[in-house]
Each structure stands twice: as C-alpha cells, then as structure tokens.
C-alpha positions as CSV (number, residue, x, y, z in Angstrom):
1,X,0.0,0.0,0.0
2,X,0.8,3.5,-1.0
3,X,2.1,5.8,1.9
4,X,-0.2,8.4,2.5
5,X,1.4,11.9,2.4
6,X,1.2,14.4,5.4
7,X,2.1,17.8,5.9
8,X,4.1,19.0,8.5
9,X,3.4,20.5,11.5
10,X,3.2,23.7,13.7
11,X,2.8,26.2,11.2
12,X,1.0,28.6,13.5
13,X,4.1,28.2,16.2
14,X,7.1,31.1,15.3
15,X,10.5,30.0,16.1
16,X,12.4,33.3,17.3
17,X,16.0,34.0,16.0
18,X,17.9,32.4,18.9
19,X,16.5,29.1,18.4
20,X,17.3,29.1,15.0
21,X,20.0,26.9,13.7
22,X,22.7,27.0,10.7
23,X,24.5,29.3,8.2
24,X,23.9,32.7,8.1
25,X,22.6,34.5,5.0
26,X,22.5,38.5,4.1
27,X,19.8,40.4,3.8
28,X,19.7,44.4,3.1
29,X,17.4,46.5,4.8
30,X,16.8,50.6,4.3
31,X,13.8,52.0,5.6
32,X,13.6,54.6,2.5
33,X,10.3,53.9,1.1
34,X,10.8,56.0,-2.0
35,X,11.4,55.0,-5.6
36,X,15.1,56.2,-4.7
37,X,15.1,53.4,-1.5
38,X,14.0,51.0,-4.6
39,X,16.8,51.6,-6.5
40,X,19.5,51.5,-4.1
41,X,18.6,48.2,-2.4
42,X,17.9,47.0,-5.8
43,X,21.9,47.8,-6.7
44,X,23.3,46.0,-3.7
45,X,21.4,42.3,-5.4
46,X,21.3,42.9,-9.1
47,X,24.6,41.7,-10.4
48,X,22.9,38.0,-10.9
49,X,20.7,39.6,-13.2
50,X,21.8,38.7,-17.0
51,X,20.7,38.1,-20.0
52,X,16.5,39.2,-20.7
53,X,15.3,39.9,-17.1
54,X,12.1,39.1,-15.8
55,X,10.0,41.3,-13.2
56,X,7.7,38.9,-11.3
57,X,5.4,41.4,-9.6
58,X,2.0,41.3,-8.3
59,X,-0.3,43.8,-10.7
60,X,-3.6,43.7,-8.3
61,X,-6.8,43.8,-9.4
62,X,-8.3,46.5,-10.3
63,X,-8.0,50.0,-8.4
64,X,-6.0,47.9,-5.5
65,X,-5.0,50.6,-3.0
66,X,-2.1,48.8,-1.6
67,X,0.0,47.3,-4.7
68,X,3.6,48.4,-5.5
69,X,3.3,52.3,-6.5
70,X,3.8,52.3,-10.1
71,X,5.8,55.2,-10.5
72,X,8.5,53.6,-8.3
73,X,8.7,50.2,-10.9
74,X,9.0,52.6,-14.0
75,X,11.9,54.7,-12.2
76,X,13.8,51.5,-11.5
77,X,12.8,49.8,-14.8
78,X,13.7,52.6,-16.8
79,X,17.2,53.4,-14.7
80,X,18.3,49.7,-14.3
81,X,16.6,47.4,-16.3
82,X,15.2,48.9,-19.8
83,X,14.7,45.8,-21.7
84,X,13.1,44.3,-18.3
85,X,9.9,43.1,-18.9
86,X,6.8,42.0,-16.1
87,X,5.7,38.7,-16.0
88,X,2.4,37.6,-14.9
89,X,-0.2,34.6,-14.9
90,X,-4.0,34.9,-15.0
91,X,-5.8,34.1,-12.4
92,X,-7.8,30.5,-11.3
93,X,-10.5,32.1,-10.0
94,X,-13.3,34.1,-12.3
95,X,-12.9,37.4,-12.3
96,X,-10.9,40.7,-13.7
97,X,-7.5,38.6,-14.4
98,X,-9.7,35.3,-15.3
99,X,-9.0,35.3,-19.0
100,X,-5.7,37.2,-21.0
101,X,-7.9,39.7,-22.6
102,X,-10.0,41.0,-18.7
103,X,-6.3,40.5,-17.3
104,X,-4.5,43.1,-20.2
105,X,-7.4,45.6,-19.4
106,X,-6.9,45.0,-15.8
107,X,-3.3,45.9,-16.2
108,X,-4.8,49.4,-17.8
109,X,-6.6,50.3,-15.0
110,X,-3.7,49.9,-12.8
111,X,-1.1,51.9,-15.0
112,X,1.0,49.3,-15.6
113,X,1.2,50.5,-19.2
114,X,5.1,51.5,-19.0
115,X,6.5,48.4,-20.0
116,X,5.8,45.0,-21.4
117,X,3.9,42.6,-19.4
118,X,3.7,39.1,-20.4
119,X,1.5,37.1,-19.6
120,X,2.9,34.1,-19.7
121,X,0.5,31.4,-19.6
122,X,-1.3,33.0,-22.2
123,X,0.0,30.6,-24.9
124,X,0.5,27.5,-22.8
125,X,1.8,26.0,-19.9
126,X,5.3,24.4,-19.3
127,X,6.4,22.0,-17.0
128,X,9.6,22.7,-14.8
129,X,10.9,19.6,-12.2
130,X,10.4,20.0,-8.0
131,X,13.4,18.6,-7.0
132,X,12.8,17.0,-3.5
133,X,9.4,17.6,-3.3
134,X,6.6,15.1,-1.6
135,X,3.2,16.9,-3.3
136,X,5.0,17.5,-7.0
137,X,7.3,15.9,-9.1
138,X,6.6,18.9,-11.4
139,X,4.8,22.1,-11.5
140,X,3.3,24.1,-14.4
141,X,4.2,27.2,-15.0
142,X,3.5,29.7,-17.6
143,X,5.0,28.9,-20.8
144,X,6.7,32.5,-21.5
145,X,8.6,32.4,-18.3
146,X,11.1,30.4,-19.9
147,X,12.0,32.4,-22.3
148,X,14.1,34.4,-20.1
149,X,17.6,34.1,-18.4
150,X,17.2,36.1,-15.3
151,X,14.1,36.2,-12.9
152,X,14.0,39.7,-10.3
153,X,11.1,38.8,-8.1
154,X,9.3,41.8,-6.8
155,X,7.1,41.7,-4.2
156,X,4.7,43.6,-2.1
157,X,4.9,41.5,1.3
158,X,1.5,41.7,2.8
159,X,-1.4,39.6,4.4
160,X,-3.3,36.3,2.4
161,X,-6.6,35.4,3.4
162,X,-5.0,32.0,2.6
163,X,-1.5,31.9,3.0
164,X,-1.3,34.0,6.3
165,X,1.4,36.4,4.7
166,X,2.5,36.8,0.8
167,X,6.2,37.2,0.4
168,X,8.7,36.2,-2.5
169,X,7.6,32.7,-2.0
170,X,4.2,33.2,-2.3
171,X,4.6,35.8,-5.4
172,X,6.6,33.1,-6.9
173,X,4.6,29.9,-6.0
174,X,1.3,31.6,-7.0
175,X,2.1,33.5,-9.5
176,X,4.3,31.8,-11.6
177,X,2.0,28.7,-11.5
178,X,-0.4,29.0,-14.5
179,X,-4.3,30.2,-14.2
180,X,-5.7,26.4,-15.3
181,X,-3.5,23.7,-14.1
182,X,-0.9,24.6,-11.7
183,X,-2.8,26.8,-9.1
184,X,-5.3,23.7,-9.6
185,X,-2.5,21.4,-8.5
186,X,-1.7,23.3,-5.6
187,X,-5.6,24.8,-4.0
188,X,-7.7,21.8,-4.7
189,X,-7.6,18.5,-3.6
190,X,-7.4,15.7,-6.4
191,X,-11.0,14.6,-7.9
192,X,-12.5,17.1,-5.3
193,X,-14.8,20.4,-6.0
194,X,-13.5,22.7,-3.3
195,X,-12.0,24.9,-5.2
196,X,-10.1,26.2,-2.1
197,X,-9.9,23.2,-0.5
198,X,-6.4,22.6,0.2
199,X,-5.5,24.6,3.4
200,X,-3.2,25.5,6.6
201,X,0.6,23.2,6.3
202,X,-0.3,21.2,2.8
203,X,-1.3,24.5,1.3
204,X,2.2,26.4,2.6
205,X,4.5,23.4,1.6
206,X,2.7,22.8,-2.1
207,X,3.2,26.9,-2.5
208,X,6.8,26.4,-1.1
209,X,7.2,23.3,-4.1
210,X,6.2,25.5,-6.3
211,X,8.6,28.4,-5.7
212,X,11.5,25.6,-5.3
213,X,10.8,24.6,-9.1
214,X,11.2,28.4,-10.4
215,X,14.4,29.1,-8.2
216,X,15.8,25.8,-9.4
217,X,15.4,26.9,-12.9
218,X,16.9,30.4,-12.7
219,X,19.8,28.9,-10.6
220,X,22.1,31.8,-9.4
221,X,20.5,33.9,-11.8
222,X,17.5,35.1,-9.6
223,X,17.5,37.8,-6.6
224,X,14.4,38.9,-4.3
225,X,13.1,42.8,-3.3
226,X,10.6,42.7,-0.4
227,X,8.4,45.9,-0.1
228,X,6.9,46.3,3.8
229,X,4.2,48.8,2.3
230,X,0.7,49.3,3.2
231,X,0.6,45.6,4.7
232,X,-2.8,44.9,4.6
233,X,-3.6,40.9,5.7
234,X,-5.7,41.1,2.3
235,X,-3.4,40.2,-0.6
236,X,-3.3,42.6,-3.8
237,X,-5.8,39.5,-5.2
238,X,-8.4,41.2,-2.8
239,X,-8.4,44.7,-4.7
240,X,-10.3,47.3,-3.3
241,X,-12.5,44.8,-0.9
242,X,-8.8,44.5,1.1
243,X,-9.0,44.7,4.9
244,X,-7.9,48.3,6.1
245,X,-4.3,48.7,6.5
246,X,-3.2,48.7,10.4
247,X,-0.1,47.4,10.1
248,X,2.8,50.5,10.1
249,X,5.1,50.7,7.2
250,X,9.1,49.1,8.0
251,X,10.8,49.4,4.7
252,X,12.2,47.5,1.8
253,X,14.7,44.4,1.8
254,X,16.7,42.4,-0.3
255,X,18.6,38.9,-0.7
256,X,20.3,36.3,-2.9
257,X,18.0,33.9,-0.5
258,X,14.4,33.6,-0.3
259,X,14.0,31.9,3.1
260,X,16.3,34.5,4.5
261,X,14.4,37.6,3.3
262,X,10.6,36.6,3.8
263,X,11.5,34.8,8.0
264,X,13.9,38.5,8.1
265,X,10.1,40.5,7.1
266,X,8.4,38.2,9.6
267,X,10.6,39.2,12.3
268,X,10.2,42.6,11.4
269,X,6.3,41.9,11.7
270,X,7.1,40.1,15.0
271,X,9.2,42.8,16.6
272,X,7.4,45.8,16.2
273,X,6.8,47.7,19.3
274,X,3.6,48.7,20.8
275,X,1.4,45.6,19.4
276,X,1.7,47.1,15.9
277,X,2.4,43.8,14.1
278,X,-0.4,42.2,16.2
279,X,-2.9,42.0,13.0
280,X,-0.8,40.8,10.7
281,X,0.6,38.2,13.6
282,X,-2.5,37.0,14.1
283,X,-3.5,36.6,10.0
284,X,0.0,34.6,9.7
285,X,-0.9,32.4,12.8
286,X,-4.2,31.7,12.2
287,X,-3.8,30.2,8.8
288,X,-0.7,28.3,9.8
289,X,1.3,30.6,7.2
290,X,4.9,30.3,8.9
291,X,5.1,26.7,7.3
292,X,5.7,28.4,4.4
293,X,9.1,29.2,5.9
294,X,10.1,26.0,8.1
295,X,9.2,24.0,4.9
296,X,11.2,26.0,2.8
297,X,14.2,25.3,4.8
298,X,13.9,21.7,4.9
299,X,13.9,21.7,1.1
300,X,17.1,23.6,1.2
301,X,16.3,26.6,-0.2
302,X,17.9,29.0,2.1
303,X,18.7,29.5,5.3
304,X,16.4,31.3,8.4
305,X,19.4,32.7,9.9
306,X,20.9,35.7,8.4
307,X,22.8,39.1,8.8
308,X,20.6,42.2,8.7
309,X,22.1,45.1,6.8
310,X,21.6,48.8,7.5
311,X,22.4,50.2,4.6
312,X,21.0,53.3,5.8
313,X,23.6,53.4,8.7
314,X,27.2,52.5,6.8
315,X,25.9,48.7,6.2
316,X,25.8,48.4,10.2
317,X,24.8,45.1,11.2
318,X,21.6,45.1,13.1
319,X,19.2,42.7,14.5
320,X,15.0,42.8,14.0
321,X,14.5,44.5,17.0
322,X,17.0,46.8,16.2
323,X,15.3,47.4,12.7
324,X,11.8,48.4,14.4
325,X,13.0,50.0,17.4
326,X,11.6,53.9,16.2
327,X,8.2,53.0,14.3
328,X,5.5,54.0,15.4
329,X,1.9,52.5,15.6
330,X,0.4,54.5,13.0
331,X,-3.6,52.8,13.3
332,X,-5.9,54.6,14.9
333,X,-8.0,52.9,17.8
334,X,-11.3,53.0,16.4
335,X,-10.1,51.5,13.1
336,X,-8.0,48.7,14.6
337,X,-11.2,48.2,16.9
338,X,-13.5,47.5,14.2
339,X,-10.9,45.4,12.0
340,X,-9.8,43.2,14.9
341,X,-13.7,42.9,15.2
342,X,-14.2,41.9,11.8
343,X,-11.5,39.6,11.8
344,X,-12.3,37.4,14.6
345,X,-15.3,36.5,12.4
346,X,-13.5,35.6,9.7
C-alpha cells in the first residue's frame, strides 16, 4: 500500500532567531520607502541579473489601493533594467485577471502601461521539475517564463486570506503557477470540487514546491526585493475589498535567499513595538502561514538565519529589534477596533 502523504506540522508556532539553527545569509534592509530606496537596495542584489530579465510582480486587481506604487517600478525599470519586462499569470478564480484579454485591461486600470507585461500562460503551460518535493514531481508554470535568463522577483509583502502572509515565496509559487493547471494542482484537492480546498501546512508546503521549481530553474540567476508597504492581511488579489491597512510601514529588503528575506520581514512583523504587528501576527498564525518558511528550509532553499544590513547606517549590522525599534503605531484605535472585530469572524 501507498504511503499516505502528510504535511508538517506547527505552522502557527514562530520560532524566534535564537533558536534558530545553521549558516547565516545576508539580507539588506533601508527604511527609504521611495522610488530612490528602490533603487538602491535594488543595486546591492542585481549583479545575478543577466541576459533578458524578468519582473515577477504582483499587478492587483483592479483599483487595489495597496499594490507596489507604479511610478517607483517605472523609475527602476527605466534606470536599471530597460529591456526588463513583467511577467504575470491569469488568475484560477473568475474574475478581472480570469482570461488574458480582462487581465491586459486590468493591467490598464492599474497603470502598468510603462512596459511590457507578459503574460505568460497566455499561450501555454510548461512543466519545470520539483526537486525533492513530496506533493509535485513537477509544476506548471506559464509557458513565457522560460524564455528568459534572469528572474527579479518583486514583491509587495503583505497579508493572504489563505497563506497567512505573501512574500517572495508566495509571489513566486502563486504566480508563476499557471491560471488552469498549476494553481489547480496546488488549491484543490485531487477529484474534489473545493475549489479552495487545500488549506493550513499542505497548502504552505505545495506553495513552497512550487517556488523551489522556479528558483531551481533560474539557478544563481535570480535575486528577491521585499516591499513592507501598506501591509494589509488582504493580498493585492483582494483589490479594493482589502482589509484596512493597520499594520505600520518598516521598509524595503533584499537577498540572494528567499528563506532569509521573507522569515527577516516576519521578524520585522514580530518585533514591532507597541502591538503594531499584532494583525498581521494574528492573520500569519491563524492560517498556519509560517510553514511556508520552516518547509522552505527543509527543502534547502535558504537559510532562516541571516545578517541584517543597515544600509542606511554605513551597512551596520543590526538585529530585528533593532530594525523596528523607532516605528511607530500608525492605526488609529477606532479603526483597529473595528478590523480586529471583523476579523475574529472571519
């Protein structure tokens, strides 16, 4: 007899930094939140980048007030990448990204209209191998995302109603994953009709197998930009029905290694004084979202530990707490009441 699969465990338990074990990674950190901020922590990861580069970005749907301001992405696109070009997939559920022509007029509406965006499942799907994996031996991915050498993944790290939080794994293992067949293979159980009915530890570690078969591909040729913006616990998916954002802003960071820079914007989230993470704690918790991270390190693809670089501050090296130490709670009371409300009923 067949053994059965099972998911791990004790994705809603977070392992703090000292109990961590293993190397150490780097991860850069400014709090400038400007399309200047952008480009300079872009500059300390971009030499992998060769060949035609590909911008893996979450576009929203439409009128989404919290995805990646636009105007930054041109600046850096047109300063340091000119020939870059944004990548996409349409979406598995019906709606304003469900087909390629509602997604292209999507992508209108939200003034992404400064570059080309491909969308890369428009003319197929292609398979790429998960190496190690225990739900996939492949995924499928959009077809046009082979076609280029070099992958910048750009993210807007944020809430998922699903996921518990959306970083660089999560803008990968979604969104790479084509609209028909690979977010099939990794929301809905096999010969079931919940749609959404994978959930909690499976659904973080088939995300995570996902993401491992894009990183394999691009090989050394693939660097991550996290954006702690307007951090909603609705993803950009949620457009203009997202939650209200109570979460303050931290800043942008950047890695070589995917484990290190989403667990280094979870401790962020973690370590933020005066409760202000405590939404966004309790999203991640509650849907069992930090599996995403302990399952990514047990299919080696990075490490939790890793050195926290001011660049602000002459590259001093700094710890989360450290990080955090001056923001400020910037909810107000009778918001956060009436969101914490909401979301307990959720």
């Amino acid at each position: 007899m067949e053994k059965k699969i099972m998911p791990g465990k004790d994705g809603n338990k977070y392992v703090p930094y000292s109990e961590r074990t293993g190397e150490e990674s780097v991860v850069f950190f400014t709090r400038d939140l400007s399309e200047a901020g952008m480009k300079k922590i872009y500059d300390r990861v971009c030499e992998v980048l060769k060949g035609k580069v590909a911008i893996k970005l979450h576009t929203g749907e439409p009128e989404g007030p919290n995805i990646l301001p636009r105007p930054w992405v041109k600046e850096l696109i047109s300063s340091r990448l000119p020939e870059a070009e944004i990548v996409e997939t349409n979406t598995y559920y019906e709606g304003d990204r469900y087909t390629t022509e509602a997604h292209r007029k999507t992508l209108e509406v939200n003034g992404w209209t400064f570059c080309p965006v491909n969308i890369t499942d428009e003319f197929g799907v292609a398979t790429l191998p998960v190496n190690g994996g225990k739900w996939f031996k492949e995924m499928h991915v959009g077809k046009g995302l082979l076609d280029y050498d070099s992958l910048l993944v750009l993210t807007h790290f944020k809430g998922h109603t699903m996921g518990g939080f959306g970083g660089s794994n999560k803008n990968i293992g979604i969104g790479c994953a084509d609209g028909r067949i690979g977010k099939k293979e990794i929301h809905t159980p096999e010969g079931s009709d919940d749609m959404w009915g994978i959930s909690e530890e499976e659904l973080m570690e088939r995300i995570s197998e996902s993401t491992k078969s894009v990183v394999d591909h691009f090989k050394d040729r693939i660097c991550f930009i996290n954006t702690m913006r307007n951090m909603s616990v609705s993803c950009d998916c949620e457009g203009a029905m997202a939650e209200p954002v109570v979460t303050p802003d931290v800043g942008i960071l950047a890695s070589l290694d995917i484990l290190a820079l989403d667990n280094a914007c979870i401790d962020l989230i973690y370590n933020l004084p005066e409760g202000g993470g405590k939404a966004m704690i309790e999203r991640v918790e509650t849907r069992h979202g930090l599996r995403q991270l302990s399952y990514m390190k047990e299919l080696g693809m990075g490490n939790d530990r890793y050195k926290l670089i001011d660049i602000d501050n002459g590259d001093a090296v700094i710890d989360a707490k450290e990080a955090v130490k001056d923001i400020e709670p910037e909810w107000k009371p009778d918001l956060y009441n009436v969101f914490w409300g909401r979301n307990k009923r959720v």
